[in-house]
Steps between C-alpha positions, in 0.01 A plus 500: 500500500813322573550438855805718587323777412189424669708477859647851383196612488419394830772594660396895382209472644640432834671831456208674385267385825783589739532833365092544467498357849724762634318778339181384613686573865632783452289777688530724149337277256250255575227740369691543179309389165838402326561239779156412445520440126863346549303223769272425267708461213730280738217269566399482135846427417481205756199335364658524102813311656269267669339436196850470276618219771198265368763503161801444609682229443684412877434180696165548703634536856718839384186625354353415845741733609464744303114501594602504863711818444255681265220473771744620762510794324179532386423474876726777630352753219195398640555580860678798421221827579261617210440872526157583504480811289844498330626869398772604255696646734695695227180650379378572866779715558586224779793265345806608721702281286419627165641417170804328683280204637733175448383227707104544311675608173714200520276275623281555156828507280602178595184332428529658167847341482400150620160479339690514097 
């Protein structure tokens, strides 16, 4: 992976825990299963990148860096609050977002987009 899109990468995935951190906030949705799934997915998505840095080709304090900022984020997806029993909202008859749910549906399409 060449290293301009590695830090591309990276930079999504600041997007994607910002938006996953306000969800997990938001008094609507922290029992939701999709922000479940899209948390987990966001920390999988962290390790693979962590894992990708080990073959890039940048000087080692960068990829010091980069390490630096991947555990950041790895840390605030961490902290943010796990739902105990999480609930498809939709399904429960309980979603009062429905179908029109950006920040979650966005959160998941950009680590589609920055994860090709």
């Amino acid at each position: 992976m060449e290293a301009k899109k590695f830090h591309n990468q990276l930079r999504g995935y600041k997007i994607v825990v910002a938006l996953l951190q306000s969800e997990s906030e938001d008094d609507l949705c922290p029992r939701c299963i999709g922000l479940d799934g899209a948390m987990t997915k966001a920390k999988k998505g962290l390790k693979r990148l962590k894992l990708d840095l080990q073959g890039l080709s940048v000087p080692e304090d960068e990829k010091e860096r980069f390490v630096v900022q991947i555990d950041q984020l790895t840390q605030q997806l961490e902290s943010l609050p796990e739902a105990e029993d999480p609930t498809c909202m939709k399904t429960a008859g309980l979603c009062k977002i429905g179908s029109e749910c950006f920040p979650l549906d966005g959160a998941i399409a950009m680590m589609k987009q920055i994860t090709t």
